[in-house]
C-alpha positions in Angstrom: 0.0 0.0 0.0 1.2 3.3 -1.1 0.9 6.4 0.5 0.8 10.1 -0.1 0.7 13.0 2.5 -0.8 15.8 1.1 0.5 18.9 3.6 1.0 22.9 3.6 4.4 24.0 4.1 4.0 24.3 8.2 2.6 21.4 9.1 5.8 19.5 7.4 8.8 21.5 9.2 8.3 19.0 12.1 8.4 15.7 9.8 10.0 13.0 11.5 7.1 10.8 11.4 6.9 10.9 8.2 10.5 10.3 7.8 10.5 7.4 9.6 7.7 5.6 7.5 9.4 6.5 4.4 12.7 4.4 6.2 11.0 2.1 7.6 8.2 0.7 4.8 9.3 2.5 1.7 6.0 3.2 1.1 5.4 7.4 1.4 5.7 10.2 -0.8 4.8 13.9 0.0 3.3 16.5 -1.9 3.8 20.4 -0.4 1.4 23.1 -0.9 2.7 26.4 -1.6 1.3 29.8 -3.1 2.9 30.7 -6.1 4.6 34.0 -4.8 6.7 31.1 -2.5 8.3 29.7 -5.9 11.5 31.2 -5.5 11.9 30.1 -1.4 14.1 27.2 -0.5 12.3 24.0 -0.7 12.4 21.4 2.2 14.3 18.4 0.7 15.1 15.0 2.9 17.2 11.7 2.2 14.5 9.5 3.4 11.3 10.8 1.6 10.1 12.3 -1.5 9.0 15.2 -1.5 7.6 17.7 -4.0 5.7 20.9 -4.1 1.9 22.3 -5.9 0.7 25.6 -6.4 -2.1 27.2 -5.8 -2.3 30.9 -7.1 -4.7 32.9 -5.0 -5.1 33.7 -1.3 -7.0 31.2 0.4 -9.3 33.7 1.6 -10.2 34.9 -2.4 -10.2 30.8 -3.2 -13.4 30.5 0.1 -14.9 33.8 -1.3 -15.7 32.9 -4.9 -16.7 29.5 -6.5 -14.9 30.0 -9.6 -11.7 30.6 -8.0 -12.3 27.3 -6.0 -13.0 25.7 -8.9 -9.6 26.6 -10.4 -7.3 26.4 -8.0 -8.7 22.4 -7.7 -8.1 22.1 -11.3 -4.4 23.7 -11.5 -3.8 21.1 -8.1 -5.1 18.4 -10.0 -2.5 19.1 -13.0 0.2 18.5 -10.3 -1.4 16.0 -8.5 -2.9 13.7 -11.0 0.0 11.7 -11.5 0.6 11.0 -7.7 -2.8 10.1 -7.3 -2.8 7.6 -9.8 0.1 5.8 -8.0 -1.2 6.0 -4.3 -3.5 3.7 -2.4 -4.1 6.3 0.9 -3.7 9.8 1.0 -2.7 11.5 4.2 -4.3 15.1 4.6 -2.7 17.0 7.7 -3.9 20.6 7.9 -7.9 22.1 7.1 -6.4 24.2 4.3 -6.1 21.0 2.2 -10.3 20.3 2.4 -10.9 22.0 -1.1 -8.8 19.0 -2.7 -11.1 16.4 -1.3 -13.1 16.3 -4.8 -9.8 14.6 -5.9 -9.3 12.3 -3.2 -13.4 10.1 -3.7 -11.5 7.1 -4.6 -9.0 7.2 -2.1 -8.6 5.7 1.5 -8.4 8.7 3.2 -6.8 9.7 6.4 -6.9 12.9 8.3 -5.1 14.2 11.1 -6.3 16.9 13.6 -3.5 18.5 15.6 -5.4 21.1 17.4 -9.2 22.3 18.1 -9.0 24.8 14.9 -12.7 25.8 15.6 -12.4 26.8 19.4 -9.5 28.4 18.5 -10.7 30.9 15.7 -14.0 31.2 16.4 -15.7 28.7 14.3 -14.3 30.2 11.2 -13.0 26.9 10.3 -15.8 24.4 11.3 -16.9 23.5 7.8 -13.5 22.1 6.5 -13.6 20.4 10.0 -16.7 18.9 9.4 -15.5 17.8 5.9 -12.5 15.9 6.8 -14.2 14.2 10.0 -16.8 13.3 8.0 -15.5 12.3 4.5 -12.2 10.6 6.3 -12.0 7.1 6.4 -9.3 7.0 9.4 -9.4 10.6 11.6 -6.4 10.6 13.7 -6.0 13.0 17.0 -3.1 14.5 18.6 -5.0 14.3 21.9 -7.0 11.9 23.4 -9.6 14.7 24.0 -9.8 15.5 20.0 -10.4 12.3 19.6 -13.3 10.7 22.0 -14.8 14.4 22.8 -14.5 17.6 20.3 -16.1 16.1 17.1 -19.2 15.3 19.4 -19.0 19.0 21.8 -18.1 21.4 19.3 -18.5 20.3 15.4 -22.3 18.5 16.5 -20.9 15.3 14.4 -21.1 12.0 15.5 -17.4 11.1 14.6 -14.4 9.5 16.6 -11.2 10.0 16.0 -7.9 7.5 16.6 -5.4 8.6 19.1 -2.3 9.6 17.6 -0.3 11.4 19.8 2.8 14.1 19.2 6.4 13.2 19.0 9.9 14.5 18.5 12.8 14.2 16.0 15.7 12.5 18.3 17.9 13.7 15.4 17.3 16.8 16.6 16.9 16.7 20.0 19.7 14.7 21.0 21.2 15.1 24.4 24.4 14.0 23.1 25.0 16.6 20.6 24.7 19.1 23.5 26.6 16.8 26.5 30.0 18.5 26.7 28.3 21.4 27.0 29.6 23.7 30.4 26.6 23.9 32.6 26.5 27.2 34.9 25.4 26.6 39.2 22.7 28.7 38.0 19.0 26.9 38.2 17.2 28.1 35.2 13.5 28.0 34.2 12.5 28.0 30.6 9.8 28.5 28.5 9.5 27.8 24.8 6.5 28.8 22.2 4.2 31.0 21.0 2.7 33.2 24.2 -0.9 33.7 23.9 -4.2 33.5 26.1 -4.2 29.7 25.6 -0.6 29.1 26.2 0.1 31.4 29.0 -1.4 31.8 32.4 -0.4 35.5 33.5 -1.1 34.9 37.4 0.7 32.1 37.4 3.6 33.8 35.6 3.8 36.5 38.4 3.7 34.2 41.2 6.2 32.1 39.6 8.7 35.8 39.4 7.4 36.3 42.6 8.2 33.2 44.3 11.8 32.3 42.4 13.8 35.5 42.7 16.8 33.6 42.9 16.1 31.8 39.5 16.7 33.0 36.3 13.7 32.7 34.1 14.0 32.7 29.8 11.4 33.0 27.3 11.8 32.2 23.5 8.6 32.6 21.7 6.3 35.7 20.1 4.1 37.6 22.0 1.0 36.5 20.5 -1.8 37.9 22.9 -5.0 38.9 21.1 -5.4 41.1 24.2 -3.1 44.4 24.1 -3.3 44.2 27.6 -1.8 41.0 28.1 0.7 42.1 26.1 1.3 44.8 28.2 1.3 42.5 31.0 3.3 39.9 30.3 6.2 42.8 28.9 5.8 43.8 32.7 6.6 40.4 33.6 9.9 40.3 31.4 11.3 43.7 33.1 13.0 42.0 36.2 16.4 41.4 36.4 16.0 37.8 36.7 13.6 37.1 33.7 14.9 37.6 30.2 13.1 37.6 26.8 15.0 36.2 23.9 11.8 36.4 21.2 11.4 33.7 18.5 14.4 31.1 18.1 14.3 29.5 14.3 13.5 25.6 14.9 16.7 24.4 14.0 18.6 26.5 16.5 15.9 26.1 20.0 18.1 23.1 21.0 21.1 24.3 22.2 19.0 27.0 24.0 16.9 24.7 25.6 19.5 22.5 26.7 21.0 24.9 29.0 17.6 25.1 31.0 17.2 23.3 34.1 13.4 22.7 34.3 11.3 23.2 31.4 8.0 25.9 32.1 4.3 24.6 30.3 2.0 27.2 31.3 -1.4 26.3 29.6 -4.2 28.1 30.9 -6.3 24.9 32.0 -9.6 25.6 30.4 -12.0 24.0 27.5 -9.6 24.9 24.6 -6.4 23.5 26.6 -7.5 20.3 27.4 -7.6 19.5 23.4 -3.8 20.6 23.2 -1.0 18.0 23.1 2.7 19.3 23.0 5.5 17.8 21.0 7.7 19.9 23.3 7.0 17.0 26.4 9.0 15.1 24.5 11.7 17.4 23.1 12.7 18.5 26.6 12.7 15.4 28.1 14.8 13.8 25.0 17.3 16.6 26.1 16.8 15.2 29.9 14.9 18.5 31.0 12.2 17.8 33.9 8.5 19.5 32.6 6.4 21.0 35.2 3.4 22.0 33.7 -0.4 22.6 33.9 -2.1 19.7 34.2 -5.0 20.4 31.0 -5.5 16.2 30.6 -4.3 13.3 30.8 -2.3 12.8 27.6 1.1 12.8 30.0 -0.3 9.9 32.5 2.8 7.3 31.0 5.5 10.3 31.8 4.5 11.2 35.4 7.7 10.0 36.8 9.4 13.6 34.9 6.2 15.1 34.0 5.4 17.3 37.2 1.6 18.6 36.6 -0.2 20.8 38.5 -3.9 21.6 38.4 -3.8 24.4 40.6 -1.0 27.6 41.0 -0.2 27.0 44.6 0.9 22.9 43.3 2.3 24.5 40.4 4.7 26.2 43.0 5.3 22.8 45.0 5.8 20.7 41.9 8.3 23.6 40.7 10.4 23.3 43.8 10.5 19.2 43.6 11.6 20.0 40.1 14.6 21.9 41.4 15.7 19.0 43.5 16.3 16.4 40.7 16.7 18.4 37.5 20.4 17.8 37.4 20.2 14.4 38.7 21.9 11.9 36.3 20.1 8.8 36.7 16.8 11.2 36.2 18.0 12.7 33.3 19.5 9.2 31.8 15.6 8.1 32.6 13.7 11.1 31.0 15.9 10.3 27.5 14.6 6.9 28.1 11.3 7.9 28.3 11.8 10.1 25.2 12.6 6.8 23.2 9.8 5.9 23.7 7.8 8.1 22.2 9.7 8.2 19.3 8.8 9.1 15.2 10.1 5.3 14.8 7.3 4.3 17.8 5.0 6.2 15.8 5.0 5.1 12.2 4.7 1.8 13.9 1.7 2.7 15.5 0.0 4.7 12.5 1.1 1.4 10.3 -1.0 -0.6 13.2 -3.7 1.5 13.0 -3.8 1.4 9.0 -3.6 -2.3 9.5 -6.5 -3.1 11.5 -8.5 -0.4 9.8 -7.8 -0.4 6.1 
């Protein structure tokens, strides 16, 4: 069985899985979508997959707007695409903005992926290509185990289930022993890493962290993403002290070495509805770099990492589980453990379990 993941060009930056299918079963090629005014960019390339690119020539918001648009920017996709289609048995969709090609994909075994509760998080803007790929999706995998049993039900009103799937990380990349030999301060340092928003960010529990850690230095790497102006103004309040530093966005390829000379890696989810949909890859980049997590406890996607996983559902345990955090981040027989656990959860671990699930389903 062949197959083809169709994908935009953000949801492949992070494409170990896919990688490791390609090694593994030699069976996956990938198709990119990019607007024409991104020609002339660099183009991801790998050694393990195949990958090429498609066009689409108008904004996606003129291609919603007007049917005759639509209608041509399936037909140009189609000239790129025919070929590949003709030579696949499942096609992999990962991101909403692929919905308008699912004319193309009637005869195909089709499997989608949902990574995050698009709808909650835009304001329902998105709920019709949601409702087209849960519904017209053979296989819907979920990042979370809430995405899967709960939000198709709550929020789209569809009578769907998805598979759980859950997040992983590229151990190429995050590697502990490419950053070993690297000298390590008596400094404690907290970290946080990501986009800072309302859903990724509690404030309070922010300030109480400053408040109540004056001796530890504190970085943030991530854009200030508020939708608030406030909050924006707030959390540049909280990045003022002497002890807290702002570093802004870190390319992808370069947030290793950055994180690896943190001592206890910061998740600071608001818990709420939206939250408890959200599964980070990050869990398992810091811990394959032997970095303790505390972090808000929004589900119970983490239960199999508790041992190094430190959740809190409340700020005052937040503070506790912080402090217990301090006492064995440097330990060596904890960190030797957390890469273990990292293993894991592996893009190997994976493909094997997405081949599984194709197995007993196709």
């Amino acid at each position: 069985m062949n197959i083809l993941a169709i994908v935009t060009t953000i949801e492949f930056q992070n494409r170990a899985t896919i990688e490791a299918l390609s090694k593994k079963y030699k069976n996956v090629r990938v198709v990119v979508k990019r607007n024409i005014k991104d020609y002339f960019k660099p183009k991801t390339q790998s050694i393990f997959v195949d990958i090429d690119y498609f066009y689409t020539l108008f904004p996606e918001k003129t291609s919603r707007k007007y049917k005759f648009i639509s209608f041509l920017e399936l037909s140009i996709s189609y000239f790129f695409l025919r070929k590949k289609l003709n030579n696949c048995d499942i096609c992999l969709v990962t991101s909403i903005h692929i919905t308008y090609l699912l004319p193309l994909l009637k005869n195909k075994y089709l499997i989608s992926l949902f990574v995050d509760p698009y709808s909650l998080m835009n304001g329902f803007k998105s709920k019709k290509e949601e409702v087209l790929l849960a519904e017209q999706s053979d296989l819907l995998l979920c990042t979370s185990k809430q995405l899967a049993t709960t939000y198709c039900k709550k929020h789209l009103n569809i009578d769907v289930e998805g598979h759980y799937w859950p997040n992983t990380a590229d151990l190429d990349r995050w590697n502990f022993d490419k950053f070993n030999e690297r000298i390590i301060t008596n400094e404690i340092v907290f970290g946080y890493a990501g986009n800072m928003n309302e859903i990724t960010i509690d404030l309070e529990l922010v300030e109480l962290l400053i408040s109540e850690f004056p001796e530890i230095k504190f970085r943030f790497a991530g854009s200030l993403n508020f939708s608030d102006p406030e909050n924006v103004k707030r959390m540049k309040n909280l990045l003022i002290p002497d002890n807290v530093s702002y570093i802004g966005k870190i390319p992808y390829e370069s947030i290793q070495e950055e994180v690896f000379g943190w001592d206890v890696c910061l998740m600071l989810d608001n818990i709420n509805e939206l939250s408890k949909y959200v599964h980070h890859n990050k869990v398992y980049q810091y811990l394959a770099l032997g970095k303790v997590v505390v972090a808000t406890k929004t589900h119970d996607d983490y239960s199999n990492l508790v041992e190094e996983i430190f959740e809190a559902e409340t700020k005052e345990n937040f503070i506790e589980k912080a402090r217990e955090a301090i006492k064995v981040c440097r330990q060596q027989e904890r960190i030797s453990n957390r890469i273990k656990l990292a293993r894991t959860e592996s893009a190997d671990v994976r493909a094997a379990q997405l081949m599984d699930i194709i197995k007993k389903n196709v």
